[in-house]
C-alpha positions as CSV (number, residue, x, y, z in Angstrom):
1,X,162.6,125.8,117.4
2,X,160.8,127.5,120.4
3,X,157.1,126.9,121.3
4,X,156.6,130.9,120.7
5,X,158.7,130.7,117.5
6,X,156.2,127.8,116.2
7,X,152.9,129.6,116.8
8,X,153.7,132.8,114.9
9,X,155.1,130.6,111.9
10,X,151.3,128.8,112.4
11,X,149.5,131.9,112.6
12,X,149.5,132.5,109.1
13,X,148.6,129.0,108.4
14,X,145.8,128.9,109.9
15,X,144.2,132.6,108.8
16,X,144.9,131.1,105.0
17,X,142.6,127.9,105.6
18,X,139.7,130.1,107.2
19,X,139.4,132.5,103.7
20,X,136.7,131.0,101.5
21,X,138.9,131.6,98.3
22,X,142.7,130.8,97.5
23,X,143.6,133.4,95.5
24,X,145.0,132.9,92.0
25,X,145.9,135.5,89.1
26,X,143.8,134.0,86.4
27,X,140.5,134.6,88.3
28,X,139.8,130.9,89.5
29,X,138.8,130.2,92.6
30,X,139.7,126.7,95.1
31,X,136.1,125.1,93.7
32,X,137.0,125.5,90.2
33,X,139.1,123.6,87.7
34,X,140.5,126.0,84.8
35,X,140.4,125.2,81.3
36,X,141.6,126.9,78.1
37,X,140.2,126.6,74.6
38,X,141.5,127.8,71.5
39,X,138.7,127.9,68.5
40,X,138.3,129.5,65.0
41,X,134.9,131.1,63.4
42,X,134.2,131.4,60.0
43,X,131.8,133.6,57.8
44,X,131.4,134.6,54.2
45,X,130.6,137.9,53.0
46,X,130.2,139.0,49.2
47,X,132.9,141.5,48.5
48,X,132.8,145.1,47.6
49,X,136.0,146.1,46.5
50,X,138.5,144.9,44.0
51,X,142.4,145.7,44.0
52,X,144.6,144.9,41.2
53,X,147.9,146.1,39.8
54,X,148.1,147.5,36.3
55,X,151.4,148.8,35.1
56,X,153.8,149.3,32.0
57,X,157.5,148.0,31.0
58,X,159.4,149.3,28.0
59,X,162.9,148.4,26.2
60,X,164.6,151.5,25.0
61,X,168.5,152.2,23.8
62,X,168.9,154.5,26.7
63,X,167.3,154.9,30.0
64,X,165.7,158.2,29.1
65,X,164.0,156.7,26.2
66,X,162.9,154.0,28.0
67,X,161.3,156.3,30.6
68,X,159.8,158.4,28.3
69,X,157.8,155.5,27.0
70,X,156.6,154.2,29.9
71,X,155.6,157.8,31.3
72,X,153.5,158.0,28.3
73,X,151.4,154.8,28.8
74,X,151.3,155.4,32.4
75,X,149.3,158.7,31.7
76,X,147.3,156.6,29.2
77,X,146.3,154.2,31.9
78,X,145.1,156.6,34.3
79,X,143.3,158.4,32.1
80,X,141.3,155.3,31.2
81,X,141.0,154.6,35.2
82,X,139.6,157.8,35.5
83,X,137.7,157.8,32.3
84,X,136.0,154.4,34.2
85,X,135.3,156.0,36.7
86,X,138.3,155.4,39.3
87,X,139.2,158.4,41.7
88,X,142.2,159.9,41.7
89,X,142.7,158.7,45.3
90,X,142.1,154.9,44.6
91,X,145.0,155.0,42.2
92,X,148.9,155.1,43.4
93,X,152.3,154.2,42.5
94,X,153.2,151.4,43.9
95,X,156.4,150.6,41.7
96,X,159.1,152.4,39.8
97,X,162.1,151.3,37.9
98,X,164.8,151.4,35.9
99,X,167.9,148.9,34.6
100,X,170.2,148.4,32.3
101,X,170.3,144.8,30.6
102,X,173.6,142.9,30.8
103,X,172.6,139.3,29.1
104,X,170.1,138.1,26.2
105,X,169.3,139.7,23.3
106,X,168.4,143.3,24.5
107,X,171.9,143.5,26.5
108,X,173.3,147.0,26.5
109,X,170.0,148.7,26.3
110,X,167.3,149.7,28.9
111,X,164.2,148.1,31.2
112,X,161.4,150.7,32.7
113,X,158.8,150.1,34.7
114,X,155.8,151.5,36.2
115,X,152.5,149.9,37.9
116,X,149.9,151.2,39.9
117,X,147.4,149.9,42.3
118,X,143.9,150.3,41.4
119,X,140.9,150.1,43.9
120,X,137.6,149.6,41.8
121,X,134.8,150.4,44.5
122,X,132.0,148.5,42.1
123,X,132.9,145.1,41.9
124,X,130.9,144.7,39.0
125,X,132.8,146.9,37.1
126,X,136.5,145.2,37.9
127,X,136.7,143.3,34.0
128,X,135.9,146.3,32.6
129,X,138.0,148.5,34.2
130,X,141.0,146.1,33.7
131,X,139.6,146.0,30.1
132,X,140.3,149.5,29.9
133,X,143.9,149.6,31.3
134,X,145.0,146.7,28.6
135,X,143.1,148.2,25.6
136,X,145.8,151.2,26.1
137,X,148.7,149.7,27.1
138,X,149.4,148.0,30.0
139,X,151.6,144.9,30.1
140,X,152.0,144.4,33.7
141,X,148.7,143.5,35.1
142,X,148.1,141.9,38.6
143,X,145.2,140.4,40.8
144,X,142.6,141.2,42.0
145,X,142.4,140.8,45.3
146,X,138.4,140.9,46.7
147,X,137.9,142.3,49.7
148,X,135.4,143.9,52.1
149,X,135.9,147.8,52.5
150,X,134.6,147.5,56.3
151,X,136.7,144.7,57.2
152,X,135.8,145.0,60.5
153,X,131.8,144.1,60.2
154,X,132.3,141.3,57.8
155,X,134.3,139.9,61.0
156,X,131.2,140.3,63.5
157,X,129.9,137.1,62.9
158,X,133.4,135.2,62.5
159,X,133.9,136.3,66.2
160,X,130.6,135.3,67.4
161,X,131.0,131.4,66.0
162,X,134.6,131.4,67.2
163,X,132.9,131.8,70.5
164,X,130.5,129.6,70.2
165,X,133.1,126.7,68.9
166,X,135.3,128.0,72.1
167,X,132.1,127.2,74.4
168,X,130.7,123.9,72.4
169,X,134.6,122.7,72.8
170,X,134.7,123.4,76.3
171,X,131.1,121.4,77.5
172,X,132.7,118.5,75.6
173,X,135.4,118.3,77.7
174,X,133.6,119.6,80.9
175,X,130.9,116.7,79.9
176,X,133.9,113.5,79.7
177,X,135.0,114.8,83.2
178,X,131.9,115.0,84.8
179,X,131.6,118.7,85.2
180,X,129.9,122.1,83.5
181,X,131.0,125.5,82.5
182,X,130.3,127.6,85.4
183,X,131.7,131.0,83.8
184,X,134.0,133.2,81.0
185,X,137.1,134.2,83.1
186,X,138.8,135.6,79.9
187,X,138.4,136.2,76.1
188,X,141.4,136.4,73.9
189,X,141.6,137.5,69.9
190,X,144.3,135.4,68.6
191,X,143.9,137.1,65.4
192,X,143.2,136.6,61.5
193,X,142.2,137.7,58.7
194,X,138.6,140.2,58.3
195,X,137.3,140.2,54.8
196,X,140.5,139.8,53.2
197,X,142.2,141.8,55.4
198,X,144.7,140.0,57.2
199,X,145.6,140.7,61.0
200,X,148.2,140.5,63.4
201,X,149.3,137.3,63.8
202,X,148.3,136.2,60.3
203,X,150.7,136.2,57.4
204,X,149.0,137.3,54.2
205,X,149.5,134.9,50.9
206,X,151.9,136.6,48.7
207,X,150.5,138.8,45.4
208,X,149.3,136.4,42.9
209,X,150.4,137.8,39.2
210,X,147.5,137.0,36.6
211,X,150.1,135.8,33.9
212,X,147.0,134.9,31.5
213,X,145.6,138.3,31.4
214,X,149.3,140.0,31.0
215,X,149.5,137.7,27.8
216,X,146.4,138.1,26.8
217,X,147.2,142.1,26.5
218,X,150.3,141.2,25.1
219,X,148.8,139.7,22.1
220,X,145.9,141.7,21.4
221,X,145.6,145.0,23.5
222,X,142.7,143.9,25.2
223,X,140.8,142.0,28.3
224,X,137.4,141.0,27.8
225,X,138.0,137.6,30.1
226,X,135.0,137.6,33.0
227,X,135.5,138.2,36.7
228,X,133.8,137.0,39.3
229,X,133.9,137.8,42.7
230,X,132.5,135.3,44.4
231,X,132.2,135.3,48.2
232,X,135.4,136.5,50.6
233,X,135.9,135.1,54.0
234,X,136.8,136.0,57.2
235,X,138.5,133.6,59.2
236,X,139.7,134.5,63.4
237,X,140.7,132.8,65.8
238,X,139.7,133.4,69.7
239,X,141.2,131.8,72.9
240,X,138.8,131.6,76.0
241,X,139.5,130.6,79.2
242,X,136.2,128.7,81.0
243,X,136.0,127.5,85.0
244,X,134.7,124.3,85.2
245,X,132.6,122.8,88.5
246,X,131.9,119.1,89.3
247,X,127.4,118.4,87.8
């Protein structure tokens, strides 16, 4: 290799030593050590909305009978929703069906089914409302499922403690090395769920079917079990990336 030929490779060399920062993507510069944390924050809200499933299924000889019958209790049903006070827009189909039976007893004749989703926007009024749906009729009931109708502000303060585990995390480990947190280079939401609402990244439990209180209207056309709401919580989880310096 020439003299000439080993000064221009040099060149650049030496211009990249005199800069005062080595340039990275992730925002950390030659005097700072990066470190990534991964934390979840928790909070518990009281709920203000209740969803359950309430429904019908029918035996008939034919499928047109069967249908018939469960088209009938169905219009019961909402008209005791509405009667309670639920809005035509908090109730909807979420299910409809029809089968013939090949085994067992019933075999040759026919299964319908119908069930609906019910919001109830006053908590307190969930047992009665269910109440309601069984007194007339209903044999499929489901739930509920508390939740917060503003998912996203039962979450504020989930987020701000999953910070704050993120940061307390990271001055642990900044502490054991003999170094401090010298900025935030990135905040992350990893996801979960807001006041029983579940979020990307989450997988949602699957429905829970209330078997006691579809006996129960089995056997006597009635609910009058108490519900409780209790408290719903929001659980997320937040990555953070810190630059440490040496104390």
């Amino acid at each position: 290799m020439s003299k000439r030929t080993a000064l221009i490779f040099a060149a650049p060399l030496a211009l990249a030593a005199c800069g005062d920062q080595v340039y990275d993507p992730r925002g950390v510069d030659h005097k700072e050590t990066l470190l990534s944390v991964s934390a979840t924050g928790e909070a518990e809200t009281t709920p203000d909305e209740a969803r359950f499933q309430a429904g019908v299924q029918k035996i008939a000889s034919s499928a047109k009978a069967a249908s018939e019958a469960v088209a009938e209790d169905i219009d019961k049903i909402v008209a005791a929703l509405e009667k309670n006070g639920i809005a035509e827009k908090d109730i909807q189909t979420r299910n409809v069906g029809v089968q013939r039976i090949d085994y067992g007893p019933q075999r040759g004749k026919f299964q319908a089914s119908n069930v609906v989703s019910v919001t109830v926007r006053d908590v307190d009024k969930t047992g009665a409302v269910v109440a309601a749906v069984t007194d007339v009729g209903a044999n499929i009931v489901s739930g509920p499922d508390f939740r917060m109708s503003d998912a996203e502000t039962a979450a504020n303060s989930a987020y701000g403690n999953a910070y704050k585990a993120a940061l307390a995390r990271a001055e642990a480990y900044a502490d054991a090395a003999g170094m401090k947190v010298n900025r935030v280079l990135t905040i992350r939401d990893a996801g979960g769920s807001q006041g029983g609402r579940y979020l990307p990244g989450a997988m949602p439990p699957p429905p829970v079917r209330t078997a006691a209180i579809a006996e129960q209207a089995s056997q006597d056309a009635g609910y009058n079990g108490r519900i409780m709401a209790g408290q719903t919580q929001s659980t997320v989880s937040v990555q953070v990336d810190f630059a440490l310096v040496p104390k």
